[in-house]
ROZADREN-990290 format. One record per residue: x negated, y negated, z of N, C-alpha, C, O in turn. Coordinates in steps of 0.05 Angstrom, whole numbers, m for minus. Layout:
(atom (X, Y, Z), (X, Y, Z), (X, Y, Z), (X, Y, Z))
...
END
This chain:
(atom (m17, 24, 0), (0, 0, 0), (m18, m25, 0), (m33, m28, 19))
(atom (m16, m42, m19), (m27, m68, m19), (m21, m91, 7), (m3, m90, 23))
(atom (m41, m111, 4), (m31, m123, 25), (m10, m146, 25), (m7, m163, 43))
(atom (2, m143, 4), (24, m154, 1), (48, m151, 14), (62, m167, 28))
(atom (51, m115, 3), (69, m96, 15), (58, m88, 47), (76, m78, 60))
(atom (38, m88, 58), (43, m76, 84), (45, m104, 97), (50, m100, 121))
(atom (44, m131, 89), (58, m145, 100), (89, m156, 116), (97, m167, 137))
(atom (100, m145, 92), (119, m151, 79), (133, m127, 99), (149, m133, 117))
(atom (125, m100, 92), (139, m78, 117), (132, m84, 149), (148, m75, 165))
(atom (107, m99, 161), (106, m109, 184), (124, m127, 190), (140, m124, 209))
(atom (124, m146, 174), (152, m168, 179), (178, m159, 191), (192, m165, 211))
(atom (178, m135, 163), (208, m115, 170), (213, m102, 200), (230, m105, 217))
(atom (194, m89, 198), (190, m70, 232), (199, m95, 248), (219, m93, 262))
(atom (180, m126, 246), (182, m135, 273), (215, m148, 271), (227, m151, 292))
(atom (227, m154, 247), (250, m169, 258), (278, m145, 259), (301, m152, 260))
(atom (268, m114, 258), (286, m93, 264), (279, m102, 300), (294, m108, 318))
(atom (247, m100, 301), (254, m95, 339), (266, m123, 350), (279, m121, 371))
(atom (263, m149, 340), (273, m175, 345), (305, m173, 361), (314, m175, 384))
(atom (317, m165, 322), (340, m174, 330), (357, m146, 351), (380, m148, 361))
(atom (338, m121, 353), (354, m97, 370), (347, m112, 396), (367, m115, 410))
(atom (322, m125, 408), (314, m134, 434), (340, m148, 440), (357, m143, 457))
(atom (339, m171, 415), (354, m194, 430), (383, m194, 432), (395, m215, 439))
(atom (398, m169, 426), (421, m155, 413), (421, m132, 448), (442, m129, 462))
(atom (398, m122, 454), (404, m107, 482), (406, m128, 502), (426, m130, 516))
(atom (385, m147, 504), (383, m163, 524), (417, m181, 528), (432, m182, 547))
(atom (417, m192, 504), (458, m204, 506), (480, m182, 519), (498, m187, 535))
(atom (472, m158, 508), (492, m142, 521), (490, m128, 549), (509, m114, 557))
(atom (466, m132, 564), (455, m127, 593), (467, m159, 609), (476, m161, 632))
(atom (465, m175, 595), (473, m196, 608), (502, m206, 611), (511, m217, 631))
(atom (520, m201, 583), (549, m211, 580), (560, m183, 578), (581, m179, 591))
(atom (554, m169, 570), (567, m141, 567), (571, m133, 544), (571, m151, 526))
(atom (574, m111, 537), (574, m108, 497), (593, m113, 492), (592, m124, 470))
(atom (629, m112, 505), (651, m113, 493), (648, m148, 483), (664, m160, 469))
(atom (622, m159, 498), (637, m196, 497), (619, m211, 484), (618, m236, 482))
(atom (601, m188, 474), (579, m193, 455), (586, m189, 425), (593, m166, 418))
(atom (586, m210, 405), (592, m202, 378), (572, m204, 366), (552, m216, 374))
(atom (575, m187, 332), (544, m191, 317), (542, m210, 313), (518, m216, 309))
(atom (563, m235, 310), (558, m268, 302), (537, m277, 329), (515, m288, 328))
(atom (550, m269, 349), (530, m286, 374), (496, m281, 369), (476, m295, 373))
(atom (503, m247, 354), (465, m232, 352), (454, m245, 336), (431, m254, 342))
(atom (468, m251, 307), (453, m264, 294), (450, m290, 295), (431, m297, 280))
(atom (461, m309, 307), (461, m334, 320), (436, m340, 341), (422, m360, 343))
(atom (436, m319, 355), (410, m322, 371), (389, m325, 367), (372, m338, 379))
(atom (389, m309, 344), (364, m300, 325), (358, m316, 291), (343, m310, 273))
(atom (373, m335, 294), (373, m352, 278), (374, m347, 251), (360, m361, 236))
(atom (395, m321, 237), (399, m315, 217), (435, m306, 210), (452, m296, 224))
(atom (435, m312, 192), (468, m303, 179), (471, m273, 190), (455, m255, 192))
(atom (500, m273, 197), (513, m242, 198), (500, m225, 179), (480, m210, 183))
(atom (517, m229, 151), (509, m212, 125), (484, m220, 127), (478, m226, 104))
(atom (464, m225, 144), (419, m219, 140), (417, m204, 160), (394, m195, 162))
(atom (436, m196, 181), (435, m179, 202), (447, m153, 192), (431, m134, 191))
(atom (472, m146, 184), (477, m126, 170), (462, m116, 144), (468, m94, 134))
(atom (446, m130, 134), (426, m116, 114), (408, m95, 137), (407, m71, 135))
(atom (395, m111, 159), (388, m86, 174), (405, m69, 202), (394, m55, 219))
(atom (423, m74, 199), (434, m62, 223), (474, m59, 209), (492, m75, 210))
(atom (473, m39, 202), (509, m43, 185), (524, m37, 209), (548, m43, 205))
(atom (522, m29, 228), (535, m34, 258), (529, m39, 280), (506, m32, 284))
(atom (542, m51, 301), (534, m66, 321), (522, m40, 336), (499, m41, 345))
(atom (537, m17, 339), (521, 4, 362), (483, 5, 347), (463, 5, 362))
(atom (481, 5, 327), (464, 15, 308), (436, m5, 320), (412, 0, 322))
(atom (448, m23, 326), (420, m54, 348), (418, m36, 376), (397, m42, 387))
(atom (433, m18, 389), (424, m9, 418), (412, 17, 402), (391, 13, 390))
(atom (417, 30, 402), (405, 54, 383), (379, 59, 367), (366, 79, 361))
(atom (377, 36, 361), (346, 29, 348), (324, 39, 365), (304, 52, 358))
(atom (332, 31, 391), (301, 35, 411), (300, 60, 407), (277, 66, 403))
(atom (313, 77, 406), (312, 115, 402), (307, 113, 378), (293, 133, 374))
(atom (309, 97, 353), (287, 111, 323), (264, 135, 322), (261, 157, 311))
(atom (252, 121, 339), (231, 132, 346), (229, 161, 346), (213, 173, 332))
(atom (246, 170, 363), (258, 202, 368), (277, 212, 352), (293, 231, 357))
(atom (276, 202, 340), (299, 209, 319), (280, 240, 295), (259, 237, 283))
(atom (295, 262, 297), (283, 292, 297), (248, 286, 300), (229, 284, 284))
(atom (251, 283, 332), (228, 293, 342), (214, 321, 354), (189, 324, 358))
(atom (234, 339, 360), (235, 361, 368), (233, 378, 338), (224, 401, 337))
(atom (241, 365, 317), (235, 387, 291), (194, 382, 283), (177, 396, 273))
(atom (193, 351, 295), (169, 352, 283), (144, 370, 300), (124, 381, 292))
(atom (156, 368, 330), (141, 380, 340), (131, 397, 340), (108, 404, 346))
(atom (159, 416, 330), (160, 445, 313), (135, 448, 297), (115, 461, 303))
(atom (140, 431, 273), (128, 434, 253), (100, 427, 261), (87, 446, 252))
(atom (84, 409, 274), (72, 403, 277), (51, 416, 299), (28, 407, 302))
(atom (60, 436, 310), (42, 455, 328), (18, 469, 319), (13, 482, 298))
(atom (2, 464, 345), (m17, 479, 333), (m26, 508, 325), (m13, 519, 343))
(atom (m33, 522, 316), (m32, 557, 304), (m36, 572, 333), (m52, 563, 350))
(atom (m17, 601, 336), (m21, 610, 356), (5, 598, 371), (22, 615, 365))
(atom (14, 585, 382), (37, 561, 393), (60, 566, 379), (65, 556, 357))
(atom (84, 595, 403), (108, 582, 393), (121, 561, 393), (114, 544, 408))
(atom (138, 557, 380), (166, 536, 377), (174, 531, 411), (170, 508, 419))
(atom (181, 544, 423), (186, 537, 452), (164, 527, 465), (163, 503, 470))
(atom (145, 543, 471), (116, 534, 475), (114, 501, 479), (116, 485, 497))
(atom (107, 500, 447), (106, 471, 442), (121, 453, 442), (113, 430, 436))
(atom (148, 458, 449), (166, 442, 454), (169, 434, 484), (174, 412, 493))
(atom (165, 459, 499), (156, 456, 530), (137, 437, 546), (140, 423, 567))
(atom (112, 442, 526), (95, 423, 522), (93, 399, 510), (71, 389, 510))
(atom (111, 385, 500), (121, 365, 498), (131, 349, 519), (121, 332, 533))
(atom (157, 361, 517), (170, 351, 545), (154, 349, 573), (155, 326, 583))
(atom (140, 367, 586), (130, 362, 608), (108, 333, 598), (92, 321, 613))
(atom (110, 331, 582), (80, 314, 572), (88, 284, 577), (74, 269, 591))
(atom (112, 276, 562), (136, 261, 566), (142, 250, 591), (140, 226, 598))
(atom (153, 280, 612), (146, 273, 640), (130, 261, 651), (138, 243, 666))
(atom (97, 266, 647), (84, 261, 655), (71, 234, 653), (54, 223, 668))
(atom (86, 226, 625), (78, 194, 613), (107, 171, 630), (107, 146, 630))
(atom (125, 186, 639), (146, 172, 645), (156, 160, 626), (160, 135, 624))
(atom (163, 185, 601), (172, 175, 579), (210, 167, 588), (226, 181, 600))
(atom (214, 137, 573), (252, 146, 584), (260, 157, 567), (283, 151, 571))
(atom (261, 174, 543), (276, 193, 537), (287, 216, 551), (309, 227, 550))
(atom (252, 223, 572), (261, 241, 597), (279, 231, 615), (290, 247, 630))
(atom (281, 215, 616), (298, 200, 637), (288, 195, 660), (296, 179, 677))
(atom (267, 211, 663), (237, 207, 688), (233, 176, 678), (217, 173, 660))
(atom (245, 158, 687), (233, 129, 688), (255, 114, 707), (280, 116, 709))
(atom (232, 99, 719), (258, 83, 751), (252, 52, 746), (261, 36, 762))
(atom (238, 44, 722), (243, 22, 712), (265, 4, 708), (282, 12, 693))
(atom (270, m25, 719), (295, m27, 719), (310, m35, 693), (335, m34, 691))
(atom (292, m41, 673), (295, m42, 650), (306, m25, 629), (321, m29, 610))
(atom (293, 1, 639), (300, 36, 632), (325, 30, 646), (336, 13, 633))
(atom (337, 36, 663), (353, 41, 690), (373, 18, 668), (383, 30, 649))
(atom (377, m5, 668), (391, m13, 656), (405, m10, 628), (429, m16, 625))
(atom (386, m1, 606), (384, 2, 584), (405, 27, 588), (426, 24, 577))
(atom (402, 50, 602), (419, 68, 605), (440, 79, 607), (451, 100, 600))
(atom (446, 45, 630), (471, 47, 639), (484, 34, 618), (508, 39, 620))
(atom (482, 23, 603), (493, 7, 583), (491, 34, 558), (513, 40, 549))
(atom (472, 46, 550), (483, 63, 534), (502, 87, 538), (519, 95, 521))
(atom (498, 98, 562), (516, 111, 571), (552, 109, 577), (572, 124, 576))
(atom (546, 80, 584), (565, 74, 600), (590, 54, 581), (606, 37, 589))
(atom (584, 63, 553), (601, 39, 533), (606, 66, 512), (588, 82, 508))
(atom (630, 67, 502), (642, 98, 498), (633, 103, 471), (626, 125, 462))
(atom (635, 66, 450), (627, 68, 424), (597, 76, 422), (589, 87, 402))
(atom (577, 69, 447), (554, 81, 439), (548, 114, 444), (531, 127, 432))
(atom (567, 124, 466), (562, 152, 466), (570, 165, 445), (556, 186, 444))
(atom (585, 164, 428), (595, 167, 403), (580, 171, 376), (583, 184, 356))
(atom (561, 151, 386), (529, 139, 361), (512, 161, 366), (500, 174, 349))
(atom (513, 165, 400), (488, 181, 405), (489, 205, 404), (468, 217, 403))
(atom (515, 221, 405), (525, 244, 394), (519, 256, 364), (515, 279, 359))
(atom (520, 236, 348), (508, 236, 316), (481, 233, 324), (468, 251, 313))
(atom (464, 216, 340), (438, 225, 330), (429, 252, 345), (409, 264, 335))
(atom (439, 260, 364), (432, 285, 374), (437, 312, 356), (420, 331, 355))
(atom (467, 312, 339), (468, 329, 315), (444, 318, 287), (444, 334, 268))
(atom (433, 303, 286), (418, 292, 268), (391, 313, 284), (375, 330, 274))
(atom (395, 305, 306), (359, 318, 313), (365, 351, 315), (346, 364, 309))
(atom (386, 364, 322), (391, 387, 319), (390, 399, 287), (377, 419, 281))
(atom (408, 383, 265), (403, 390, 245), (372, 396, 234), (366, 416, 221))
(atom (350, 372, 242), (318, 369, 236), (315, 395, 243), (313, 412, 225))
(atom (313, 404, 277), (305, 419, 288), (309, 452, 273), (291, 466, 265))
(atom (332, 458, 273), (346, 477, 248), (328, 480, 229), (313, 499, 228))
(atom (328, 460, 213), (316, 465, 189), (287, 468, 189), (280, 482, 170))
(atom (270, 460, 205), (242, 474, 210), (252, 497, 219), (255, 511, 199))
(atom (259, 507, 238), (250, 533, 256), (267, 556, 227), (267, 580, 231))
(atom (276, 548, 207), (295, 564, 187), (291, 591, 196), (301, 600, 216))
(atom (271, 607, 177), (260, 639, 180), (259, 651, 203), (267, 673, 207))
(atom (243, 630, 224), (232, 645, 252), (260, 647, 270), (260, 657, 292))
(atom (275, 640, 263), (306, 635, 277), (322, 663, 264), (340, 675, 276))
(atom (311, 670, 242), (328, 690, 235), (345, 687, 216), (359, 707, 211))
(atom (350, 661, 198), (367, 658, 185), (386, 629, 196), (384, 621, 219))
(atom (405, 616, 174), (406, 596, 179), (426, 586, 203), (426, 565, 215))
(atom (443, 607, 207), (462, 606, 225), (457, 610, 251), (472, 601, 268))
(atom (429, 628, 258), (416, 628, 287), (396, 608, 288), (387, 597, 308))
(atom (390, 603, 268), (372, 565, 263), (379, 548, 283), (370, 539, 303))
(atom (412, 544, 263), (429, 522, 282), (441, 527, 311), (445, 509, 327))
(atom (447, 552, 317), (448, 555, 337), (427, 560, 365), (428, 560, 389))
(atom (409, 562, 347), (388, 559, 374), (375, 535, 378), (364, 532, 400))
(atom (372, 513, 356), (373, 485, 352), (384, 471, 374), (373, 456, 390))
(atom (418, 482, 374), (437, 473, 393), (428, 474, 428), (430, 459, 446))
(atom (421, 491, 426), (418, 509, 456), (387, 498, 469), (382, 498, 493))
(atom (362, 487, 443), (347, 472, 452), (351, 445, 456), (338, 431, 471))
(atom (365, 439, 445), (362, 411, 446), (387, 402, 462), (386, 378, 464))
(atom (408, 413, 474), (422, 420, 488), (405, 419, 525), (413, 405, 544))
(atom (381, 436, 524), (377, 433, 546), (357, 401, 552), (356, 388, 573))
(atom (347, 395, 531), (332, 378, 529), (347, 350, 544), (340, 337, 564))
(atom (368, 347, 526), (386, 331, 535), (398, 332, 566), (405, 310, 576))
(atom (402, 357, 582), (421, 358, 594), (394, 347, 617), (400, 330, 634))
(atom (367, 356, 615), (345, 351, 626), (335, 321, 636), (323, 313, 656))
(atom (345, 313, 616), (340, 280, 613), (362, 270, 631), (354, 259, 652))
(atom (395, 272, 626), (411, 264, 638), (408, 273, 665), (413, 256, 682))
(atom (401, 299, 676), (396, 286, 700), (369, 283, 715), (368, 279, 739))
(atom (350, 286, 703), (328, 262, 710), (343, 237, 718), (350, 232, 741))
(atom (347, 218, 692), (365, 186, 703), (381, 192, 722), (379, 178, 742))
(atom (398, 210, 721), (419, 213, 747), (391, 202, 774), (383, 181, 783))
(atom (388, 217, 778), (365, 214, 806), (359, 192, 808), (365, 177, 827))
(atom (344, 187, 788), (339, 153, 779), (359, 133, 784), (349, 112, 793))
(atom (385, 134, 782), (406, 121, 790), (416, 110, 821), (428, 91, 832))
(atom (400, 140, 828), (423, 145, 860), (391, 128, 883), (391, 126, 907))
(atom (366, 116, 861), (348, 108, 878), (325, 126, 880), (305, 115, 891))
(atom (322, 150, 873), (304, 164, 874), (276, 152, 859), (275, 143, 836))
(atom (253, 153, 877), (226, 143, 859), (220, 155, 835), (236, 174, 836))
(atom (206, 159, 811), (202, 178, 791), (175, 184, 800), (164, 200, 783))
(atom (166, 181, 811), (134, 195, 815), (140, 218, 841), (127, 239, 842))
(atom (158, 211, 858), (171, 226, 878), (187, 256, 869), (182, 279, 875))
(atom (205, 244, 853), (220, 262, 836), (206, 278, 819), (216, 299, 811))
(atom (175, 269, 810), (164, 279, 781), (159, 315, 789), (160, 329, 769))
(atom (154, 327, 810), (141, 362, 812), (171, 372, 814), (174, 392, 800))
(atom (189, 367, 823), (217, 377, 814), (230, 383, 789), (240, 404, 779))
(atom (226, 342, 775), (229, 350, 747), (217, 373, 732), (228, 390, 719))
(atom (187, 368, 739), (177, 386, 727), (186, 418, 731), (194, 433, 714))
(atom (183, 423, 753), (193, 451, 757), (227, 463, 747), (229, 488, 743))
(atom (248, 446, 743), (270, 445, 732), (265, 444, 708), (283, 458, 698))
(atom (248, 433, 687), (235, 440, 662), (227, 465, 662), (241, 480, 648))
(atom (208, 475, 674), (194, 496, 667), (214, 524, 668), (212, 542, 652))
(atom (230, 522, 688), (254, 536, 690), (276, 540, 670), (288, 561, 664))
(atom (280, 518, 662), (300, 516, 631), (284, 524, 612), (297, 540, 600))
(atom (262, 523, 600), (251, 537, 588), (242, 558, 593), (232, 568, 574))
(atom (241, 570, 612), (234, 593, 610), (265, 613, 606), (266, 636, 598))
(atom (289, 595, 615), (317, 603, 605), (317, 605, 568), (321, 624, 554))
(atom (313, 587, 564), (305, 587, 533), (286, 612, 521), (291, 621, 499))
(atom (271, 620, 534), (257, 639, 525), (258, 667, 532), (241, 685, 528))
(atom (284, 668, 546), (288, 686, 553), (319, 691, 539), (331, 710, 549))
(atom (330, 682, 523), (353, 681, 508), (348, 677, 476), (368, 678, 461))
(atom (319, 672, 466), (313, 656, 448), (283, 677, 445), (266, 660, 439))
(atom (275, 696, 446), (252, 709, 449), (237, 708, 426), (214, 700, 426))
(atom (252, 716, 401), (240, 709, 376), (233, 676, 372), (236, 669, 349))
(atom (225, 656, 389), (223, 625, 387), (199, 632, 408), (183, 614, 407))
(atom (193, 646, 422), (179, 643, 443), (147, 658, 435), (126, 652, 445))
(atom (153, 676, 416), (131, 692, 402), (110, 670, 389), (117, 650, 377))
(atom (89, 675, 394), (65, 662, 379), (62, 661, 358), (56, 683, 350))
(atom (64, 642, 335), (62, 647, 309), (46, 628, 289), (36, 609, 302))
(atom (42, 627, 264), (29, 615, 256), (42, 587, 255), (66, 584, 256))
(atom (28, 571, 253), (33, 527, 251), (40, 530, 222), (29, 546, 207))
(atom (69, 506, 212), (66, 508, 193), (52, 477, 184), (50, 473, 160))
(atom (44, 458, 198), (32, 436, 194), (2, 431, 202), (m9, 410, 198))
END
């Protein structure tokens, strides 16, 4: 890419995280029902229709901060090193996560995290959003593990059942996080409640747990 163009895509990146910042921060403060996209893009000193070129719905500005993770669990898949099942390295992921006080884990007592949460959680049109990207990262996930799954229909269903616990992992991590709990306090529990669901996983899921070759 010339330096025209990797300009030009830096610009992009920074006014996607701009206007999602300044689009969470209005709705932590007034609330999302009393927040409109006119106010977002008003803040941010651009027309509606220059905000919907990057964002075609309002949930789509809280949701951004998760891009990031968006089929991350397929890449991880894919991305393992040789020798390293699919669970394995997905295990190893997550505790890793933990360990960084990643908030996807929900291991974070940040009040920033802690807020951000309660607002995505807690507003019905965004649980709705986040339900699609969770079938989005299940579908990713599926489609790497294809063969070693057995075919396409135990793909998706063991897709489900990982990323299923992944989730359920996270939610109550934050739970704890909610009720006041420290995350460095909480962190050898989390961890051990990880290591335990996976090893549930691999004990239901055996063909995912086998050592096999990397396909990246």
């Amino acid at each position: 890419m010339d330096d025209v163009g990797g300009l030009r895509e830096r610009k992009k990146r920074q006014m996607y995280q701009r206007l999602s910042d300044t689009a969470i921060g209005l709705f932590l403060e007034k609330g999302y029902e009393q927040v409109t996209v006119a106010d977002v893009a008003a803040a941010v000193d651009i027309s509606k229709p220059t905000l919907f070129r990057y964002f075609p719905t309002k949930e789509d500005l809280v949701l951004h901060r998760l891009a990031d993770h968006e089929g991350e669990a397929g890449r991880v898949v894919a991305h393992r090193p040789a020798g390293c099942s699919p669970l394995e390295a997905l295990r190893r992921h997550f505790l890793d996560g933990l360990a960084r006080r990643d908030p996807v884990t929900g291991l974070n007592d940040e009040a920033e995290v802690l807020a951000f949460h309660r607002l995505l959680y807690g507003t019905p049109s965004l649980v709705a959003r986040l339900h699609a990207h969770v079938e989005r990262n299940e579908a990713a996930l599926a489609d790497v593990l294809g063969s070693e799954a057995g075919g396409v229909v135990r793909a998706r269903l063991a897709a489900g059942q990982i990323v299923a616990v992944q989730r359920v992992l996270a939610q109550e991590n934050w739970r704890h996080m909610t009720v006041g709990r420290s995350a460095d306090a909480f962190y050898p529990e989390a961890v051990a409640v990880a290591r335990s669901a996976f090893a549930q996983l691999e004990a239901g899921l055996p063909h995912l747990a086998r050592p096999s070759k990397a396909t990246g």
